[in-house]
MDAnalysis code that builds the backbone (N, CA, C; Angstrom):
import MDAnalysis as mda
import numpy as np

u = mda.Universe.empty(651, n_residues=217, atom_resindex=np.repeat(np.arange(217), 3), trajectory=True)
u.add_TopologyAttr("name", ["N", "CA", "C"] * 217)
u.add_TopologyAttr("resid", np.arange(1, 218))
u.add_TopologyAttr("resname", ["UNK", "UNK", "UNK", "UNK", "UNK", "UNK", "UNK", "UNK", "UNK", "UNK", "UNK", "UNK", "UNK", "UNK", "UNK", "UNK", "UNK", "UNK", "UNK", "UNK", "UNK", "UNK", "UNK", "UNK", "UNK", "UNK", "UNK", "UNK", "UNK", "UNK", "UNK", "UNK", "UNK", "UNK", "UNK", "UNK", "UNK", "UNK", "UNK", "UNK", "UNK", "UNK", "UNK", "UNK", "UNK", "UNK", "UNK", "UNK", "UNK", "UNK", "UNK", "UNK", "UNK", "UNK", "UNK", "UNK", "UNK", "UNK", "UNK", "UNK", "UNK", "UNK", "UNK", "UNK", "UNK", "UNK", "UNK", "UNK", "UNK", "UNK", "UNK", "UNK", "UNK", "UNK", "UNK", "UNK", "UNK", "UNK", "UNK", "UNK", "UNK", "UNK", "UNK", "UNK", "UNK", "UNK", "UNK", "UNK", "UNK", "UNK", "UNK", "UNK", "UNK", "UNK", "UNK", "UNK", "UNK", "UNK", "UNK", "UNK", "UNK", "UNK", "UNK", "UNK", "UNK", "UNK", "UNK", "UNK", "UNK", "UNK", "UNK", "UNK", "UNK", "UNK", "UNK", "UNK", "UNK", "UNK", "UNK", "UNK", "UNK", "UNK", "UNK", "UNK", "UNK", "UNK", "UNK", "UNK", "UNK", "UNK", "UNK", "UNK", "UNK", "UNK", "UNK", "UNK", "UNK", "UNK", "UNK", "UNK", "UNK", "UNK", "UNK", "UNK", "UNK", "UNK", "UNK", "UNK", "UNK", "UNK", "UNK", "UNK", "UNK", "UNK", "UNK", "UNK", "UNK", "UNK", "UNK", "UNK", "UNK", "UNK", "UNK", "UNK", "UNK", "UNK", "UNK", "UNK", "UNK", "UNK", "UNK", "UNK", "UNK", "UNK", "UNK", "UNK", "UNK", "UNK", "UNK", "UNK", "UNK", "UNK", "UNK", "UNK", "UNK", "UNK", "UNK", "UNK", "UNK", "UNK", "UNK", "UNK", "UNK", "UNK", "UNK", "UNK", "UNK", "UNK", "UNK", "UNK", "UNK", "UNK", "UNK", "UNK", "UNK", "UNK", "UNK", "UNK", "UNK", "UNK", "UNK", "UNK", "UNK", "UNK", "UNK", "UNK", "UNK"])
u.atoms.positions = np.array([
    [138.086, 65.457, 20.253],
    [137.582, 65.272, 21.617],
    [138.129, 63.954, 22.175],
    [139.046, 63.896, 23.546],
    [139.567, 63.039, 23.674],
    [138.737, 62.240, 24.450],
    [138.425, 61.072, 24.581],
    [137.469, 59.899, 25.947],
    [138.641, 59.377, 26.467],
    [138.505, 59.708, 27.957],
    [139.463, 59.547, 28.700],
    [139.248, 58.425, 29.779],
    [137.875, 57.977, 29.678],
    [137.463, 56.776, 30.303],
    [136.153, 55.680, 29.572],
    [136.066, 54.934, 29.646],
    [135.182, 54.430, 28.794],
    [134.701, 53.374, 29.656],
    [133.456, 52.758, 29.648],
    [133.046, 51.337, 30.131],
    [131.622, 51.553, 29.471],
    [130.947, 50.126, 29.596],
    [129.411, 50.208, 29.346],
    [128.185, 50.486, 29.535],
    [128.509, 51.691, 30.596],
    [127.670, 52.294, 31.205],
    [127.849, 53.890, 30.868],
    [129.238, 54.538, 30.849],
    [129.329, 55.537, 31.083],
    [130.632, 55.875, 30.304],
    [130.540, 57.202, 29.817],
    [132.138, 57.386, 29.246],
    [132.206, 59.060, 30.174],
    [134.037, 59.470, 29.865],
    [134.011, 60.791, 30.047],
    [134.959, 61.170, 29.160],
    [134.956, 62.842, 29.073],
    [135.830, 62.899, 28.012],
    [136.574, 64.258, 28.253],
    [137.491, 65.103, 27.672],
    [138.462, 66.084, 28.269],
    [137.916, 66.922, 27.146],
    [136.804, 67.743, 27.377],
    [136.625, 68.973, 26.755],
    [137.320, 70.178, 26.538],
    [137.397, 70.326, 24.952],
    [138.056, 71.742, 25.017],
    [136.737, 73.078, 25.651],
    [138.124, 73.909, 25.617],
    [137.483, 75.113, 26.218],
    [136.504, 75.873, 24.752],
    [135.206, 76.192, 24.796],
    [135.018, 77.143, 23.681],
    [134.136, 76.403, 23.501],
    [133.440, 74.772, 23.957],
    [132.204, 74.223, 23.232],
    [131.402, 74.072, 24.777],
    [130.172, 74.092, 23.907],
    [128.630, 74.445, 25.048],
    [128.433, 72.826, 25.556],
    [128.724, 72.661, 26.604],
    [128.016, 71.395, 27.534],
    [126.474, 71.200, 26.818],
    [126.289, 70.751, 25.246],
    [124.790, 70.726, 24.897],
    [124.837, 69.725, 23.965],
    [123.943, 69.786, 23.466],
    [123.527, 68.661, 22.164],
    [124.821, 68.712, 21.247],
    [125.504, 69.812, 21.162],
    [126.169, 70.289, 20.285],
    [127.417, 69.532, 20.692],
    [128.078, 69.177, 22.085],
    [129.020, 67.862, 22.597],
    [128.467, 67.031, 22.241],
    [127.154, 66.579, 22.417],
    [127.109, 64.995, 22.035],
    [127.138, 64.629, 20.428],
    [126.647, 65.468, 19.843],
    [126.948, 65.339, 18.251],
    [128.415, 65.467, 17.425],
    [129.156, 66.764, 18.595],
    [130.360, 66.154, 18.189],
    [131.221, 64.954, 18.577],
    [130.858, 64.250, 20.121],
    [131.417, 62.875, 20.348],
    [130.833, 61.824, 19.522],
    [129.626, 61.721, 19.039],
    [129.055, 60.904, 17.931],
    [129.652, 60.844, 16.536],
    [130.074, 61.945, 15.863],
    [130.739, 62.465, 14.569],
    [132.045, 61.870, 14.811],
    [132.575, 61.585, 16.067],
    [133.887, 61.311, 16.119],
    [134.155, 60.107, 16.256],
    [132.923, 59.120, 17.625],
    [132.947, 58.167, 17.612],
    [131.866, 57.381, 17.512],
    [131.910, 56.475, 16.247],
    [130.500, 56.815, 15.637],
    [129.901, 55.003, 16.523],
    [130.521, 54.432, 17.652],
    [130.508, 53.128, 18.178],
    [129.277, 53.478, 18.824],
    [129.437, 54.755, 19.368],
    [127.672, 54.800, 20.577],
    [126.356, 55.480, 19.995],
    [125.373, 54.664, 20.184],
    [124.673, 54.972, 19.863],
    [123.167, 55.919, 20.447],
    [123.962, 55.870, 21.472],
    [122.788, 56.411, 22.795],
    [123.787, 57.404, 23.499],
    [123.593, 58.901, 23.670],
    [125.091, 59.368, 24.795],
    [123.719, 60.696, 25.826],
    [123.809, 60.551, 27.089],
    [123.298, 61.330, 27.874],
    [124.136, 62.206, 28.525],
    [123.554, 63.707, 28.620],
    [124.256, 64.585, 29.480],
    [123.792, 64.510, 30.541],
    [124.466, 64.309, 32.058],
    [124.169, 64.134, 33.128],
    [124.871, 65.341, 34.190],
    [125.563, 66.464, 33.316],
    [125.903, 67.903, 34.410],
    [126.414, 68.597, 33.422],
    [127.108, 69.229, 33.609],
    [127.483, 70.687, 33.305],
    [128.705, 71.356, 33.698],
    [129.833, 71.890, 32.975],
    [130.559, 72.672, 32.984],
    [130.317, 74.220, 31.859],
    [130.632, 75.380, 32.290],
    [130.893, 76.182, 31.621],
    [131.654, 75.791, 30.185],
    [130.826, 76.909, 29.457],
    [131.586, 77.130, 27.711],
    [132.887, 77.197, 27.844],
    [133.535, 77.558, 28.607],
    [135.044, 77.885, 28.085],
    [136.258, 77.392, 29.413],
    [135.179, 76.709, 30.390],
    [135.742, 76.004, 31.206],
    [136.651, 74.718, 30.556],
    [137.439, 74.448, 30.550],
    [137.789, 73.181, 29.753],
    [137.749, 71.771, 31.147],
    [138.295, 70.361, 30.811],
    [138.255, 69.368, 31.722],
    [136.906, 68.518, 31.282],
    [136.984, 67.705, 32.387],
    [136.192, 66.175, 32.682],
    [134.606, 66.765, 32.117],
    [134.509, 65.964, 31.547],
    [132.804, 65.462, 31.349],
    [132.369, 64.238, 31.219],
    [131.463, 64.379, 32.230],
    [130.832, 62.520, 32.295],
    [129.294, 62.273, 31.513],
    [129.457, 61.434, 30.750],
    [128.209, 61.440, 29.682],
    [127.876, 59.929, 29.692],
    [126.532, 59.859, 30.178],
    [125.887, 58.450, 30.524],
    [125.637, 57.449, 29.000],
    [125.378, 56.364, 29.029],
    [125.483, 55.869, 27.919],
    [124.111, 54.936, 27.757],
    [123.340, 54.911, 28.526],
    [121.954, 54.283, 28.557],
    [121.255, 55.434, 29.676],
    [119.564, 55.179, 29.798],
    [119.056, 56.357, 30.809],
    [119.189, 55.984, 32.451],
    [119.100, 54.470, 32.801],
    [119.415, 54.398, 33.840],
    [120.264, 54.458, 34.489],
    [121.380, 55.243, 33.828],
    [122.824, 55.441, 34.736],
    [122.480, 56.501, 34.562],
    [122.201, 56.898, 33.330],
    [121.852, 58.816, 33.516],
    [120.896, 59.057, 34.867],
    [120.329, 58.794, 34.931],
    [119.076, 58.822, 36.208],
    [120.169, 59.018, 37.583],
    [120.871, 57.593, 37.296],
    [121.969, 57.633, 38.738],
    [123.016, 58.877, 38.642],
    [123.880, 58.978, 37.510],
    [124.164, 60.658, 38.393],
    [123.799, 61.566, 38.407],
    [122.382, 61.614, 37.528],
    [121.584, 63.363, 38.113],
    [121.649, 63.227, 39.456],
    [121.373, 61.922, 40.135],
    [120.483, 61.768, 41.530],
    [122.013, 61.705, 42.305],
    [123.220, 61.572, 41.947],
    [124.445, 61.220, 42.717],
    [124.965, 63.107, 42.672],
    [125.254, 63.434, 41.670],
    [125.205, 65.176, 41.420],
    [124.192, 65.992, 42.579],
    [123.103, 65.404, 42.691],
    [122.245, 66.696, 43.253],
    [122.360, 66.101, 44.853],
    [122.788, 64.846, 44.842],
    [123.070, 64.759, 46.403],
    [124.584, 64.552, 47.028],
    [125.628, 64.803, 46.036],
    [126.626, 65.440, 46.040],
    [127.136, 64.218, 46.605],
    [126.970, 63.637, 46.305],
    [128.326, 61.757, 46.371],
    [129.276, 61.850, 45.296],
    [129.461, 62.552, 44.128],
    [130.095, 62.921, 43.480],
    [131.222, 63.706, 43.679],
    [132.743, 63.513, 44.139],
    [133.363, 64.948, 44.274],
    [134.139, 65.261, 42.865],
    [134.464, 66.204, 42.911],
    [134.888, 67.301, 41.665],
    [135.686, 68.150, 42.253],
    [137.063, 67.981, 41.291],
    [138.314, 69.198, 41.997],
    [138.175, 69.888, 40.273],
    [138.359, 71.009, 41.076],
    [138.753, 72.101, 40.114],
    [140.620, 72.894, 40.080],
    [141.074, 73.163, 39.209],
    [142.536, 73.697, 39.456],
    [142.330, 75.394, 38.366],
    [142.505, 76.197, 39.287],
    [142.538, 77.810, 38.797],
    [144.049, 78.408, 38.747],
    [144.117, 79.328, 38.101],
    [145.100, 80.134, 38.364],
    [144.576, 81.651, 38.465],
    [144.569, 82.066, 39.845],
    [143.929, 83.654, 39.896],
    [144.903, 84.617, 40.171],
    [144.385, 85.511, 40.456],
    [145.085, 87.046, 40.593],
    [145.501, 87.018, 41.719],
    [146.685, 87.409, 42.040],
    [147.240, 87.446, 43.640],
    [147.369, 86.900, 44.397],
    [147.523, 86.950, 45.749],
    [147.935, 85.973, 46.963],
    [146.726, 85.639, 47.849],
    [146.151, 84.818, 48.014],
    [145.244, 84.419, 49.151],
    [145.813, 84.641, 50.215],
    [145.048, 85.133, 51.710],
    [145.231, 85.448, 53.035],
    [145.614, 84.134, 53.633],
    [144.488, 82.778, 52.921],
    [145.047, 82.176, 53.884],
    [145.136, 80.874, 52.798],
    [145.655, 79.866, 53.434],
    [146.355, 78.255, 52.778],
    [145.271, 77.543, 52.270],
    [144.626, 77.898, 52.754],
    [142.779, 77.241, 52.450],
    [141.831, 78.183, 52.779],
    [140.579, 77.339, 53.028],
    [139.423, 78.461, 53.475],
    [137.989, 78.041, 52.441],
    [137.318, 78.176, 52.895],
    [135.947, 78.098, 52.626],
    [135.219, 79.057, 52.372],
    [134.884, 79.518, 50.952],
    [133.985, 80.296, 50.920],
    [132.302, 80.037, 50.288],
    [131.319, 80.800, 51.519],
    [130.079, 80.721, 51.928],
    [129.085, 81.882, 50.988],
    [128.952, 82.175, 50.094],
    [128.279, 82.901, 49.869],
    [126.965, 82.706, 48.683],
    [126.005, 83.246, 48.894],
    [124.892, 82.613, 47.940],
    [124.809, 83.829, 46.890],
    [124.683, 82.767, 45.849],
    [124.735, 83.714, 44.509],
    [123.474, 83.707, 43.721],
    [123.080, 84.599, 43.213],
    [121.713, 84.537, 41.896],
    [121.898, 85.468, 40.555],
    [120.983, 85.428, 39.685],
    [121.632, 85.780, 38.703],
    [121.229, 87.409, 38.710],
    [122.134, 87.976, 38.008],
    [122.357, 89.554, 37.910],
    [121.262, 89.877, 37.142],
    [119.782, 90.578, 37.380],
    [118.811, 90.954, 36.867],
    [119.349, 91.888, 35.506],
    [120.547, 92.766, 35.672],
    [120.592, 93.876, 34.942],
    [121.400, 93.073, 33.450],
    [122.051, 91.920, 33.935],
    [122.424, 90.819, 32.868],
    [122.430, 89.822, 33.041],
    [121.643, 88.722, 32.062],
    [121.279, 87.195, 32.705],
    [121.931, 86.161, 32.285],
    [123.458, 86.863, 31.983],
    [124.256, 85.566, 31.362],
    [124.912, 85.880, 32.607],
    [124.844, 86.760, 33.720],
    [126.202, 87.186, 34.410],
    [125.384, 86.330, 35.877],
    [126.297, 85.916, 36.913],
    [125.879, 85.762, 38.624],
    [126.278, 86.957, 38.986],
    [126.124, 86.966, 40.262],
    [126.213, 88.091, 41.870],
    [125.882, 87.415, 42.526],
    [126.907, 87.906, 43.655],
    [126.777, 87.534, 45.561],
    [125.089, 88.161, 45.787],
    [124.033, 86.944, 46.005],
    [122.749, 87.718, 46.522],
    [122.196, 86.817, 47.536],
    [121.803, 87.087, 48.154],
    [121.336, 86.444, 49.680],
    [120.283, 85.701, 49.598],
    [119.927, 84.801, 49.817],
    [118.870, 84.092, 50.232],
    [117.463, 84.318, 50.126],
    [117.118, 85.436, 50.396],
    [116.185, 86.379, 51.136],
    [115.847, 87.156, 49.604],
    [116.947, 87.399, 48.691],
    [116.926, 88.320, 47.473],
    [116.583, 87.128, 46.446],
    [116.446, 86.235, 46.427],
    [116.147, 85.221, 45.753],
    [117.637, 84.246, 45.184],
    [118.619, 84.751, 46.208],
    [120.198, 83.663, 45.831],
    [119.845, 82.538, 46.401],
    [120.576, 81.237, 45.790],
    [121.265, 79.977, 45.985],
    [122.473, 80.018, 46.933],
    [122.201, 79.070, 48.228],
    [123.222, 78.829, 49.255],
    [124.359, 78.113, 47.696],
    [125.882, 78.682, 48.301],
    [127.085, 78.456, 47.460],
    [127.752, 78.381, 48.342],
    [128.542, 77.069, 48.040],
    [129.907, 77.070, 49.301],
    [130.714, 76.034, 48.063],
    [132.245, 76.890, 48.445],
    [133.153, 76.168, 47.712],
    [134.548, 76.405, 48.319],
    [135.158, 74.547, 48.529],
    [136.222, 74.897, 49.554],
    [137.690, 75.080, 48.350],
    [138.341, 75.705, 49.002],
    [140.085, 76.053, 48.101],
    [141.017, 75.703, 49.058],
    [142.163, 75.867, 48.082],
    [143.629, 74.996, 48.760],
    [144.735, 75.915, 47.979],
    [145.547, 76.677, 48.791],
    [146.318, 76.934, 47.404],
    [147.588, 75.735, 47.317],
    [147.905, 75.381, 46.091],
    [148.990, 74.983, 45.518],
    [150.150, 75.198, 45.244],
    [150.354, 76.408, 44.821],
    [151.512, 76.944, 44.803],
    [151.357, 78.493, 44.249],
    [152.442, 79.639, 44.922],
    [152.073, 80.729, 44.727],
    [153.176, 81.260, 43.495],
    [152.728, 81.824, 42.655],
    [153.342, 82.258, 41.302],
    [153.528, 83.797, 41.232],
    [154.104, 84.228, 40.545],
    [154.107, 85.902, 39.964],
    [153.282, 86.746, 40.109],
    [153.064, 87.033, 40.969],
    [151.639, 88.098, 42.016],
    [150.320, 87.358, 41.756],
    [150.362, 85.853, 40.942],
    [149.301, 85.037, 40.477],
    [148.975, 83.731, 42.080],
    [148.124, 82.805, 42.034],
    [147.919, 81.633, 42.543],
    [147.882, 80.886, 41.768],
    [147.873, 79.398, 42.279],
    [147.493, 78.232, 41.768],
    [146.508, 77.565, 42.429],
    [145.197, 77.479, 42.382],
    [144.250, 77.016, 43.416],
    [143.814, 75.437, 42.785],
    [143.380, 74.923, 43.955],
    [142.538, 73.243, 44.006],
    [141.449, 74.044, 44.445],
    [140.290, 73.385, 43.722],
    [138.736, 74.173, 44.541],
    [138.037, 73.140, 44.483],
    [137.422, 73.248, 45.326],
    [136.071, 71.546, 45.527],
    [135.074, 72.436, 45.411],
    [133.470, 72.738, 44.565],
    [132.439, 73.292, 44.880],
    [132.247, 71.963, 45.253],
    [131.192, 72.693, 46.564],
    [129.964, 71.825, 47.257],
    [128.826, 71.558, 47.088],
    [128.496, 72.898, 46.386],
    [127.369, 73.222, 45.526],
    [127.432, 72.918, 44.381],
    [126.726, 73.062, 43.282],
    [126.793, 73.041, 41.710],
    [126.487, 74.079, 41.362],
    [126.695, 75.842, 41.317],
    [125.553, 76.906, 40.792],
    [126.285, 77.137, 39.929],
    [125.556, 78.035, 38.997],
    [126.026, 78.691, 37.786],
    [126.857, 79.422, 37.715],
    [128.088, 79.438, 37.145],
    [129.168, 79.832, 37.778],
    [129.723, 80.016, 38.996],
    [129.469, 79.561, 39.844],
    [129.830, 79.324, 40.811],
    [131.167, 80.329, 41.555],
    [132.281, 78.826, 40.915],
    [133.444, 79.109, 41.377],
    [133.831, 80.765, 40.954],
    [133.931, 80.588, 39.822],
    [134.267, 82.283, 39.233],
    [133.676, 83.188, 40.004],
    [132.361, 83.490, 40.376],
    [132.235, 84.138, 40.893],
    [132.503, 84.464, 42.734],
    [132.615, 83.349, 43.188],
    [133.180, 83.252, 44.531],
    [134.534, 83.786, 44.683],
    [135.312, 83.055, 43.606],
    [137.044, 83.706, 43.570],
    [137.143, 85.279, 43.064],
    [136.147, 85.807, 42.156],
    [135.865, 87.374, 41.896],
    [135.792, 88.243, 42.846],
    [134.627, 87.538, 43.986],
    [134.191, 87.889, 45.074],
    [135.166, 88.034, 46.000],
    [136.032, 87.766, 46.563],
    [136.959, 87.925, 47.141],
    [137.934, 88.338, 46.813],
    [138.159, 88.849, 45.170],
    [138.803, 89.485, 44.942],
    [140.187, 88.517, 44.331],
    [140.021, 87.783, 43.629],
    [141.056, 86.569, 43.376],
    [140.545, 86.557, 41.998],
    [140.260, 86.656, 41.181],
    [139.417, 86.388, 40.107],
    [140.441, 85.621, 39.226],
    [139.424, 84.507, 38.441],
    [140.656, 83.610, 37.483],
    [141.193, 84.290, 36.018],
    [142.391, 84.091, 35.804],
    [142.843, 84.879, 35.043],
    [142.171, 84.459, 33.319],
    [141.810, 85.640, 32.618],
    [141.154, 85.548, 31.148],
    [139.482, 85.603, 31.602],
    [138.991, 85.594, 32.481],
    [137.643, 85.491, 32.565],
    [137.153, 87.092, 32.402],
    [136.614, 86.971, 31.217],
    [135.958, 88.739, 30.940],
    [134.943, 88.373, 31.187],
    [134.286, 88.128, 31.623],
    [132.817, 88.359, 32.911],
    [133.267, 89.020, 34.165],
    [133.756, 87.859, 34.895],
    [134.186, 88.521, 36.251],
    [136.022, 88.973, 36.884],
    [136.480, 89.454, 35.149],
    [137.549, 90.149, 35.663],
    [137.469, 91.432, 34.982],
    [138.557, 92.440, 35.461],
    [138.610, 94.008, 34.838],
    [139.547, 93.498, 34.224],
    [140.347, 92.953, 33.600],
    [141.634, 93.198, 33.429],
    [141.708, 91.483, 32.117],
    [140.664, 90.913, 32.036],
    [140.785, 89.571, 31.234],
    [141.481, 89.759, 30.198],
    [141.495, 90.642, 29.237],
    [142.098, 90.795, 27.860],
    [143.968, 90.667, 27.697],
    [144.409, 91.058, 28.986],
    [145.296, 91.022, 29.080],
    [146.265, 89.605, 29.158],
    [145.620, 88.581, 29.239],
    [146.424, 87.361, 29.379],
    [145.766, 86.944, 28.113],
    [145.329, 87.180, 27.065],
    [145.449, 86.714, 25.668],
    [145.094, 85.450, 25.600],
    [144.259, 84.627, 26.390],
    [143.589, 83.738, 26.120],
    [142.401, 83.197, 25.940],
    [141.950, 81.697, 24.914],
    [140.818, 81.323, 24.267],
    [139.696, 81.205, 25.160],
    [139.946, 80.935, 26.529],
    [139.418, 80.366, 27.534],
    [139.285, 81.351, 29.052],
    [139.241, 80.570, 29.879],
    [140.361, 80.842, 31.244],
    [140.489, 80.124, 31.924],
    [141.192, 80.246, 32.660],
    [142.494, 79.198, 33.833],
    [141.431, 78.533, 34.518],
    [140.512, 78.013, 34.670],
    [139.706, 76.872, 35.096],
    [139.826, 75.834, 34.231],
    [139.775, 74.734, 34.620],
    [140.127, 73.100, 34.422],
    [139.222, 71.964, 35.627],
    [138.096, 71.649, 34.733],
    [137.848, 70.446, 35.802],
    [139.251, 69.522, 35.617],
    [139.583, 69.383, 36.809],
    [141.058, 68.406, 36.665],
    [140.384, 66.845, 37.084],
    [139.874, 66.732, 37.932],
    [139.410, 65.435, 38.834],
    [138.450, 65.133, 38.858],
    [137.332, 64.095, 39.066],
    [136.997, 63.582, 39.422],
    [136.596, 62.358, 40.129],
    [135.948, 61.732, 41.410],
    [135.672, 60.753, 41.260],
    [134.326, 60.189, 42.112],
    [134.092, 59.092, 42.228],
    [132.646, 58.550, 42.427],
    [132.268, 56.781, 42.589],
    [131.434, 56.461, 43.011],
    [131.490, 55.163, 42.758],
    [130.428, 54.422, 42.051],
    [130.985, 53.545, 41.038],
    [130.557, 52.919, 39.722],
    [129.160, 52.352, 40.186],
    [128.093, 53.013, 39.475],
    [126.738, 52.596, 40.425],
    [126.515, 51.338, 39.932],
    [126.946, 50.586, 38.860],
    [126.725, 48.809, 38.444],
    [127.835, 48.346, 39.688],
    [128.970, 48.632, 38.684],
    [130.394, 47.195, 39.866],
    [130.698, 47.924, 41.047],
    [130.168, 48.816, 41.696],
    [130.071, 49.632, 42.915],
    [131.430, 49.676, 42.895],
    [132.312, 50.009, 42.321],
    [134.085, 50.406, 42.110],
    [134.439, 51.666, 42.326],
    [135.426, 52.119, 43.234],
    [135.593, 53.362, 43.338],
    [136.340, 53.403, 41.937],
    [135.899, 54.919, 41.108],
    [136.629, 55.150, 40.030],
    [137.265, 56.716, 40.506],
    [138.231, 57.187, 39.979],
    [138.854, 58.359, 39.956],
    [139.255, 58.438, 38.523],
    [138.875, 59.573, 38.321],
    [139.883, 60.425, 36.687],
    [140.209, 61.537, 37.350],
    [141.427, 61.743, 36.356],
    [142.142, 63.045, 36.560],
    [142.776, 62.965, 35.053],
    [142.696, 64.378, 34.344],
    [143.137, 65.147, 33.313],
    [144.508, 65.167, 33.581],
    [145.672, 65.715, 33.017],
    [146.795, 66.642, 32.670],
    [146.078, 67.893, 32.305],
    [146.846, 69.111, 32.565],
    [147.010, 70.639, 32.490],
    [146.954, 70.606, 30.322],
    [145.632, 71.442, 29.911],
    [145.648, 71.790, 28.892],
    [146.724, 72.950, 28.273],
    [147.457, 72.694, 26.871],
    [148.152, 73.684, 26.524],
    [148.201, 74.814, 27.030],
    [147.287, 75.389, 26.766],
    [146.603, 76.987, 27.065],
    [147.174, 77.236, 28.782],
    [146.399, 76.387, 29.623],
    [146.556, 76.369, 30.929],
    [147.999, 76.385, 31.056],
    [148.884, 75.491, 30.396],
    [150.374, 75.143, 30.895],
    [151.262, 76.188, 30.749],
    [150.980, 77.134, 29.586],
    [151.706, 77.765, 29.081],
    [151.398, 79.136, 30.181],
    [150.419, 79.587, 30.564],
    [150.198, 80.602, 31.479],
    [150.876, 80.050, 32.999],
    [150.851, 78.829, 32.896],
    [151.545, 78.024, 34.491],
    [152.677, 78.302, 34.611],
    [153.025, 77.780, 33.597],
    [155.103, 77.647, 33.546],
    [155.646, 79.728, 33.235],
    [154.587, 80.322, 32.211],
    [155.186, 81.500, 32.151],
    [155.382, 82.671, 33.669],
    [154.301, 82.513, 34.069],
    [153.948, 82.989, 35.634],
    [155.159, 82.276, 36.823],
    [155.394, 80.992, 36.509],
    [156.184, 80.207, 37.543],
    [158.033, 80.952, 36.868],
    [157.667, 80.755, 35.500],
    [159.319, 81.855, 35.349],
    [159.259, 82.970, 35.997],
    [158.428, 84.154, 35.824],
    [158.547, 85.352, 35.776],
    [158.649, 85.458, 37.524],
    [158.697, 84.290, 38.269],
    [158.417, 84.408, 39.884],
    [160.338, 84.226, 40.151],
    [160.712, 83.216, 39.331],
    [161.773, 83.215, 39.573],
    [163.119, 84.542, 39.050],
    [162.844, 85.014, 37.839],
    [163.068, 85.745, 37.386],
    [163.683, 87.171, 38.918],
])
């Protein structure tokens, strides 16, 4: 597990894809680095999402980004690679999601009114690949799966995700093409704007560059 930022308040670190945002990260950043003695989870990425995680290192910073997270002073880029061509260069999508009664590991588009969570998450594409995308996504929101299911929803779905794709098995990977790539925020002690940003994981690169051949091809 790599720590990709460190100070005395707060570390973050570049999660692989395949481990649970739980006790089960902090015991393995402890096993690894055995210097801290205190480590708080302060959000959440998906199991097999890989990228940034920010893990507080005393409770009163933990306190500060639950409270910076839920009032969204925090931004967070995401980088996908989905199915096909987006209509348009950007775009905003609005839709409220809740969880699928008939399975409760899964979301669905459900309204307000049906008991969904307002979801809005803005996209950018990056560059267009082999009947594939390359998306930047900002959620605005934080919901449970969120993004995946918004990009499903429209019919873009990220590639390897067997939840919300028909077709996941086919790109043969551990994970799928989601990557928290970015973050940034400002240092609630030295009030410092900080930014992190990752590099593209193996897994991710190798589906990037193969898709970016097969376009040229």
């Amino acid at each position: 597990m790599d720590i990709i930022y460190e100070d005395e308040y707060f570390i973050a670190v570049n999660k692989e894809s395949g481990i649970e945002v739980d006790n089960n990260l902090i015991n393995i950043i402890k096993k690894e680095y055995t210097q801290f003695d205190n480590l708080y989870l302060v959000h959440r990425i998906d199991k097999f999402t890989s990228g940034i995680v920010i893990i507080a290192r005393d409770e009163e910073t933990k306190i500060y980004f639950e409270e910076s997270f839920k009032n969204k002073t925090i931004n967070k880029v995401y980088h996908a690679i989905v199915q096909g061509y987006l209509k348009k260069e950007n775009g905003t999508i609005d839709i409220s999601i809740g969880a699928d009664k008939k399975n409760p590991n899964r979301r669905i588009p459900l309204s307000v009114k049906e008991g969904g969570e307002t979801a809005i998450t803005y996209y950018k594409v990056l560059k267009k690949l082999n009947e594939h995308t390359l998306l930047e996504l900002k959620p605005i929101t934080g919901r449970t799966h969120q993004i995946r299911v918004h990009l499903s929803y429209i019919g873009h779905p990220i590639i390897g995700d067997k939840i919300y794709s028909k077709n996941a098995d086919i790109y043969k990977m551990k994970g799928f093409a989601l990557i928290a790539k970015e973050i940034n925020f400002v240092n609630p002690i030295t009030k410092k704007n900080i930014k992190i940003s990752i590099k593209y994981n193996k897994e991710f690169l190798i589906r990037l560059k193969l898709l970016e051949k097969t376009k040229k091809d």
